[in-house]
Each structure stands twice: as structure tokens, then as C-alpha cells.
C-alpha positions as CSV (number, residue, x, y, z in Angstrom):
1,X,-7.0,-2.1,-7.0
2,X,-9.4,-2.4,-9.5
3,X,-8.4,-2.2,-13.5
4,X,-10.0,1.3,-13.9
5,X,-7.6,3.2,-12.1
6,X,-4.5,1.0,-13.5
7,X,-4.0,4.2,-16.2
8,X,-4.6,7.1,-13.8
9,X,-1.2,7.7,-12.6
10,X,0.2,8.6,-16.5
11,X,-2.0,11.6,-16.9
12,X,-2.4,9.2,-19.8
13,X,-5.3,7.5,-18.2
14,X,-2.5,4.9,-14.1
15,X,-2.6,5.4,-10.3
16,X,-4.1,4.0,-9.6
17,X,-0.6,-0.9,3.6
18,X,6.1,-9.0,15.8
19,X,8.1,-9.0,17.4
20,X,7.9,-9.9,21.4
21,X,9.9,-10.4,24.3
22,X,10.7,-13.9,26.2
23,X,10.9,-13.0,30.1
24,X,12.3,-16.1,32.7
25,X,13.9,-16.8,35.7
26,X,18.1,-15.4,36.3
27,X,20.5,-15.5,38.5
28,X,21.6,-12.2,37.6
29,X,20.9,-9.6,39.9
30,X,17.7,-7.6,39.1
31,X,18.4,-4.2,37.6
32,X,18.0,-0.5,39.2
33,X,15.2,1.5,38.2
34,X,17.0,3.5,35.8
35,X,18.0,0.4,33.8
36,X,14.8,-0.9,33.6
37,X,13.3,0.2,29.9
38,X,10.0,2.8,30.4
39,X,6.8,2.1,30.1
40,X,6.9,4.2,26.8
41,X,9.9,2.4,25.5
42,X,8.1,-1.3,25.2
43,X,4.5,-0.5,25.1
44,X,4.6,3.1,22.9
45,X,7.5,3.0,20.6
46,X,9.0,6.1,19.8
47,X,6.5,7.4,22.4
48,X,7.6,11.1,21.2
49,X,7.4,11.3,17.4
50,X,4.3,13.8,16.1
51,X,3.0,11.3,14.3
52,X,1.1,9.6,17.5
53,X,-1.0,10.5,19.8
54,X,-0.2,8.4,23.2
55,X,-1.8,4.8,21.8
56,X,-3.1,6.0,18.8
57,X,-1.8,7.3,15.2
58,X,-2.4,11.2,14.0
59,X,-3.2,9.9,11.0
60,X,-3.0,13.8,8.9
61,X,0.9,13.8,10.4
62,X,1.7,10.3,9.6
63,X,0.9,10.5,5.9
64,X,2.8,13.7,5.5
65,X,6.0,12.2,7.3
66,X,5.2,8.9,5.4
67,X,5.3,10.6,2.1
68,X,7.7,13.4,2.7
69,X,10.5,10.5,3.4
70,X,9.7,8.8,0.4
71,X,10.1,11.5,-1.7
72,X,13.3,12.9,-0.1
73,X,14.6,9.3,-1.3
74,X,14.0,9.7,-4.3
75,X,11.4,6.8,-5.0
76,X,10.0,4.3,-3.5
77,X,8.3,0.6,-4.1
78,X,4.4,0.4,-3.5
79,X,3.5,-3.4,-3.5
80,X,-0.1,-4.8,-2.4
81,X,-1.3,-8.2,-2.7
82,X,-5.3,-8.7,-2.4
83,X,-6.3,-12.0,-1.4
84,X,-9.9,-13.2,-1.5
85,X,-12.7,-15.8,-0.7
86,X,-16.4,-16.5,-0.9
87,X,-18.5,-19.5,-0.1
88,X,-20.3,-19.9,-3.0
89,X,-19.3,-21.8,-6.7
90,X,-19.7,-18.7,-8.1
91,X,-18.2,-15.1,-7.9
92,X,-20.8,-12.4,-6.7
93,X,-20.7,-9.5,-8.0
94,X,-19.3,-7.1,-7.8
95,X,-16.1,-8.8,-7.0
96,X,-12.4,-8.2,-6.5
97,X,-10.1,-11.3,-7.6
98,X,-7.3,-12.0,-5.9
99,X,-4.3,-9.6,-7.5
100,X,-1.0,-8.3,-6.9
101,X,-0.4,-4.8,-7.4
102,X,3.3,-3.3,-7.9
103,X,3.7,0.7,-8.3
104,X,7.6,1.7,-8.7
105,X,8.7,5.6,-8.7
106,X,12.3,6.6,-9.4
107,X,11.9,10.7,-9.3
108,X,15.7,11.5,-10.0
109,X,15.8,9.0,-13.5
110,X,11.8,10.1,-14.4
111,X,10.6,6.7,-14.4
112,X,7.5,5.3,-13.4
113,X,6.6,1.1,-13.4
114,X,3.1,-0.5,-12.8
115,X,1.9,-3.9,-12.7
116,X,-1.6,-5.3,-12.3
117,X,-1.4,-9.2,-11.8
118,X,-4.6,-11.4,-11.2
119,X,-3.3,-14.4,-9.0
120,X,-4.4,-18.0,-8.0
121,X,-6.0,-18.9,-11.5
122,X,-4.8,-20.6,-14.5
123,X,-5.1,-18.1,-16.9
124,X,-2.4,-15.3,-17.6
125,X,-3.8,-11.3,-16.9
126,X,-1.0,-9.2,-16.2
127,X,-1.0,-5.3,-17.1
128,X,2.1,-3.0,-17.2
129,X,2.7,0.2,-17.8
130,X,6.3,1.8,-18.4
131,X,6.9,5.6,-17.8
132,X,10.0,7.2,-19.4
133,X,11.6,10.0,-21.8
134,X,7.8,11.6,-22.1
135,X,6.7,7.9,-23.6
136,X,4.2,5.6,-21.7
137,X,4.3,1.7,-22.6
138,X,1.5,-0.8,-22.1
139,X,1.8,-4.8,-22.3
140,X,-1.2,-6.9,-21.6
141,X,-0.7,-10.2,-21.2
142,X,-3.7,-13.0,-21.4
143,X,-3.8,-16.8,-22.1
144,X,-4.5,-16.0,-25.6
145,X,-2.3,-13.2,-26.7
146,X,0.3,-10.6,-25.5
147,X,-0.8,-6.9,-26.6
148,X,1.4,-3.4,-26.5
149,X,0.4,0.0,-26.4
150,X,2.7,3.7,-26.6
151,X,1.2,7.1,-25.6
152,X,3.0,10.1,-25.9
153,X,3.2,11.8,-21.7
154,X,3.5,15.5,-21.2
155,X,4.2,15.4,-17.6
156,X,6.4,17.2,-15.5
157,X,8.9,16.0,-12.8
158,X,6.8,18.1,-10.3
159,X,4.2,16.1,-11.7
160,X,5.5,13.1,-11.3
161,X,6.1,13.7,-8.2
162,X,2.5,14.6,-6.8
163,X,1.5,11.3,-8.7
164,X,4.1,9.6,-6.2
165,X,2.5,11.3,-3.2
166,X,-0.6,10.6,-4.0
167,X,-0.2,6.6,-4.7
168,X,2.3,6.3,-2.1
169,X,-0.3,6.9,0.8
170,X,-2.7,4.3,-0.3
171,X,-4.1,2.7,2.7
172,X,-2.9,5.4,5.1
173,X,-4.8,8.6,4.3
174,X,-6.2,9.2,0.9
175,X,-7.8,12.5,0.0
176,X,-11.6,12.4,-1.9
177,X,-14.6,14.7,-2.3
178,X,-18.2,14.3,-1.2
179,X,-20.7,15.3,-3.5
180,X,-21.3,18.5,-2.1
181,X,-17.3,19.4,-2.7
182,X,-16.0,19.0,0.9
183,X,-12.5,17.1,0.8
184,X,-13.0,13.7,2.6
185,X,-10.5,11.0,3.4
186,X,-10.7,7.4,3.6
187,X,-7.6,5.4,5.4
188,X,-6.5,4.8,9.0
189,X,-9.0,7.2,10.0
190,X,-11.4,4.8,9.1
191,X,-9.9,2.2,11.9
192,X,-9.3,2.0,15.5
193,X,-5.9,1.6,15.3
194,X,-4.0,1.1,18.8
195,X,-0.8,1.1,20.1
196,X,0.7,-3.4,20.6
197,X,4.3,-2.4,21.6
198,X,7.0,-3.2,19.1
199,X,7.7,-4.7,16.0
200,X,10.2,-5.2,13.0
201,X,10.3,-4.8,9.5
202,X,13.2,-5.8,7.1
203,X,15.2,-5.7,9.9
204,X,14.3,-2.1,11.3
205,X,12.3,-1.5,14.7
206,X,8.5,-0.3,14.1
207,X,6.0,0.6,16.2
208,X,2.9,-1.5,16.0
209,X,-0.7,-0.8,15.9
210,X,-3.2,-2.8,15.8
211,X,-7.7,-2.1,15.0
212,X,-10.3,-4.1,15.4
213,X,-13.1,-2.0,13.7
214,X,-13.9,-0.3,10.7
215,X,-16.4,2.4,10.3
216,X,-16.2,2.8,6.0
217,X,-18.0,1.7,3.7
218,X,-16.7,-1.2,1.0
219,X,-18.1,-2.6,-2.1
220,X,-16.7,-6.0,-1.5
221,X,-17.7,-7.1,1.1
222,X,-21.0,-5.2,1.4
223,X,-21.7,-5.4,4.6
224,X,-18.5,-5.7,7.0
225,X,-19.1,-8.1,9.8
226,X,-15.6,-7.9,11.2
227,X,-12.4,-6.6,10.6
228,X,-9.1,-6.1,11.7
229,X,-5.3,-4.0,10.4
230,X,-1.9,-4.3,11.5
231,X,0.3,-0.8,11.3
232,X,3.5,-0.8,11.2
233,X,5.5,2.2,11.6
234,X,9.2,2.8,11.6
235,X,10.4,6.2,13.5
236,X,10.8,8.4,10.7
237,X,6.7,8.3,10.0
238,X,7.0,5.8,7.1
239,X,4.9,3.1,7.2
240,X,6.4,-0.2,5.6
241,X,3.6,-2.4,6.0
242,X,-0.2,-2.1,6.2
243,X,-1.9,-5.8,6.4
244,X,-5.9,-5.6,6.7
245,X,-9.0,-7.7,6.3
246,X,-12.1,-7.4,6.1
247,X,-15.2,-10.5,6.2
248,X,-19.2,-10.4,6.2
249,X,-22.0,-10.7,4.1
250,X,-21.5,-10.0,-0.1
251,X,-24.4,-10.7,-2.4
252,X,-26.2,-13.3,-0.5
253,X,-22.7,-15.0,0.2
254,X,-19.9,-14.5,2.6
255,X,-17.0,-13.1,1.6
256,X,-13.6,-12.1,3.2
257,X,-11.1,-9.7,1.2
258,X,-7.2,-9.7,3.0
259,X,-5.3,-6.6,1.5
260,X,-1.6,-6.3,2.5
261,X,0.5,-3.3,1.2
262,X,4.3,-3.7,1.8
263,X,6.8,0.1,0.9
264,X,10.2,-0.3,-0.1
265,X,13.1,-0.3,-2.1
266,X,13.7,3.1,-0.5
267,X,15.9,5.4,-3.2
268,X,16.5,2.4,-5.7
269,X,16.6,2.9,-9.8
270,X,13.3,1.7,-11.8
271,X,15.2,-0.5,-14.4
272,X,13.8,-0.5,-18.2
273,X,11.7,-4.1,-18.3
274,X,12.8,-6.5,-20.4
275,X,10.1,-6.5,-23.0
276,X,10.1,-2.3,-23.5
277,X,12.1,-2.9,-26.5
278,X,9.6,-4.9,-28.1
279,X,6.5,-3.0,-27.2
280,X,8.8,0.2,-29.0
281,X,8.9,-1.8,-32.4
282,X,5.2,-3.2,-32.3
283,X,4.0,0.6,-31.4
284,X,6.7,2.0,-34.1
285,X,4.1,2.4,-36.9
């Protein structure tokens, strides 16, 4: 989330997750056991898909069907929004300002759309990047000026589309190394996350899960006092929404960070932004 990974993804530097039920009293006659919904049915959602273990989440299977089905779409919408607090008049450091993050992949057209926005302040700082025809565009917007950028991009459609499955499993599983070379993950396997029965997104039945504790390590806040996620799964394995939050102690002050990662737009075009033509004839020369 931070601004040194908003150009990894490019090769040129940018890559950077309710519903209930209202029971009362009828005259209608009770129904039979077999039309009474199982156990699994309204407690474990799509009690029979690979990616879950009884109450819990195989985290390794969901990320694979997760990305695997955004792919097979051909693109997808990443969109996080970081929201965050601390007591005292002045940020600690270091710090993570509240932002809203935007990654869009279109495989089939070769297109590629980033955004960076720092939210609830005054003053304008949005980054984006552009991805098209072997060409990477870069505006940077700030209360004082407007900036663009061009870089030439050798990059394959095969690797555009690992740089899709790579961002499009933030939150859920994503793949680093320890310092002796073993391949380490940070994710959902870093959270207790349990089966809470149903839920919806955009309309679409999801199984949700729900943690309560975190065993990682974050920079901000430093020391995690308490935390909680909110899954949400549909049955295919791709997760829609991820909401988390984390609150404690962060240089001398307390601090809470709330990250929520929304994926959609399932298949839709990346369109060429409005200001691309500009940024071609400022970078022309």
C-alpha cells in the first residue's frame, strides 16, 4: 500500500481483501425433516468446496481458485481503501495515511490501470500509472502541480498475466522469502479465520468467515493489541471482499489501521483515462 511498490507491477518499477435470518412464530405447519435446510447449508456454506476445511479456510486452495477464476475472466478490479487513526496531534512514524488503492487488469486488450490516492486531507496526491501497446504512463497529481511520465514496457502477455496473479491475491495468500531463502507467506494464514454462516456480496451468496487474532507482524501498528477480518467467499473460491483491522500501541501512541479490499468488475475492458492523451504529448520530446 505504500508508494514504493506503486511501480512494481510494470517491470518498469508497479504492483504493487451479512446477511442473517429473521425466525418467528407461523401458522404454517412445521416442515419434515427433509425440508428443513442442513446444518451445513446455514452454518458452513458450500460445506463441500476444496477450498475449506469444515469451519476454517485452506488458505493454499483458496488463492489458487481465487486467482485461477480471475484470470479465466479475463481481468479483474483490485480496490482497497486503508483507513487510519492515532491519538496523538502528530503522525508517528512510520506511518500509513489513509489511501485508496485501485489496480485494473484487462488480459485479453493488454492493459494494465493503477491509482494511488491519499484520502481525508486537503491537499491533492494521486498517482497513476497506464499500461498499454508496450508504453507505460505516469501522472502525479499534487496541490501544486500535475506531472507525467512514459517508459517504454517489454512485457509479455504471460507476463502480464503472472503480475495479475500475483496482485490479485493481496490479503489472501502472498508469497515472500525469509532471509535464509525459504518461501514464506503472509495472508489468511496469518488469522484465525472461522466459519459465521452466510453472507452476500453484489448480490451473490458468500460464505463468511470471520478471525479474531492475528499472529504477523506489522509496521503500523507496532505492536497489535487486537484485531479482527471478515472473509467473504463466493462458491467458485473467489473472494470479493476482505475487510480487516488492526489497533494497539505505535510509537508511544495508539493507532488503529482498517484495510478493506473489495474484487470486481469480473471480465470488464480497462478504458484509456481521460488524461493519457495529454501525458503522450508532454512525454513526446
Amino acid at each position: 500500500m505504500d508508494r514504493r511498490h506503486f511501480l512494481a507491477a510494470t517491470g518498469a518499477g508497479a504492483a504493487v481483501g451479512v446477511a442473517g435470518c429473521l425466525g418467528g412464530g407461523s401458522d404454517r405447519p412445521s416442515p419434515d425433516d427433509s425440508e428443513r435446510p442442513s446444518a451445513d447449508e446455514t452454518d458452513r456454506p458450500f460445506s463441500d468446496a476444496e477450498w475449506r476445511t469444515e469451519d476454517t479456510l485452506d488458505v493454499a486452495t483458496l488463492s489458487e481458485r481465487h486467482a485461477d477464476a480471475l484470470v479465466d475472466a479475463g481481468g479483474a478490479t483490485l480496490l482497497s481503501t486503508a483507513a487510519t487513526s492515532h491519538d496523538g496531534d502528530a503522525d508517528p512514524s512510520p506511518w500509513l495515511p489513509s489511501q485508496e488503492y485501485e489496480a485494473a487488469y484487462d488480459l485479453e486488450n493488454g492493459r494494465q490501470y493503477v491509482r494511488q490516492e491519499v484520502t481525508e486531507t486537503d491537499e491533492t496526491d494521486v498517482s497513476e500509472l497506464y499500461v498499454a501497446d508496450g508504453t507505460a504512463l505516469i501522472r502525479r497529481q499534487t496541490v501544486d502541480e500535475t506531472r507525467y511520465g512514459s517508459q517504454s514496457v517489454d512485457r509479455s502477455s504471460g507476463e502480464l498475466e503472472a503480475t495479475m496473479r500475483s496482485e490479485v491475491v493481496t490479503g489472501i495468500r502472498v508469497e515472500g522469502e525469509t532471509t535464509d531463502g525459504e518461501t514464506e507467506y503472509e495472508g489468511l494464514n496469518l488469522w484465525n479465520p472461522t466459519s459465521d454462516g452466510a453472507g452476500n456480496v453484489r448480490g451473490e451468496p458468500t460464505a463468511r468467515f470471520t478471525a479474531d487474532a492475528f499472529e504477523g507482524d506489522r509496521n503500523v501498528p507496532e505492536t497489535v493489541e487486537t484485531a479482527s477480518a471478515t472473509v467473504h467467499v463466493y462458491e467458485s473460491g473467489v473472494v470479493p471482499r476482505l475487510e480487516q483491522s488492526w489497533a494497539g500501541d505505535h510509537d508511544g501512541q495508539g493507532a488503529t489501521v482498517d484495510v478493506d479490499i473489495d474484487y470486481r468488475d469480473f471480465g470488464a475492458t480497462v478504458p484509456e483515462p481521460d488524461w493519457v492523451e495529454t501525458a503522450r504529448e508532454e512525454t513526446s520530446g
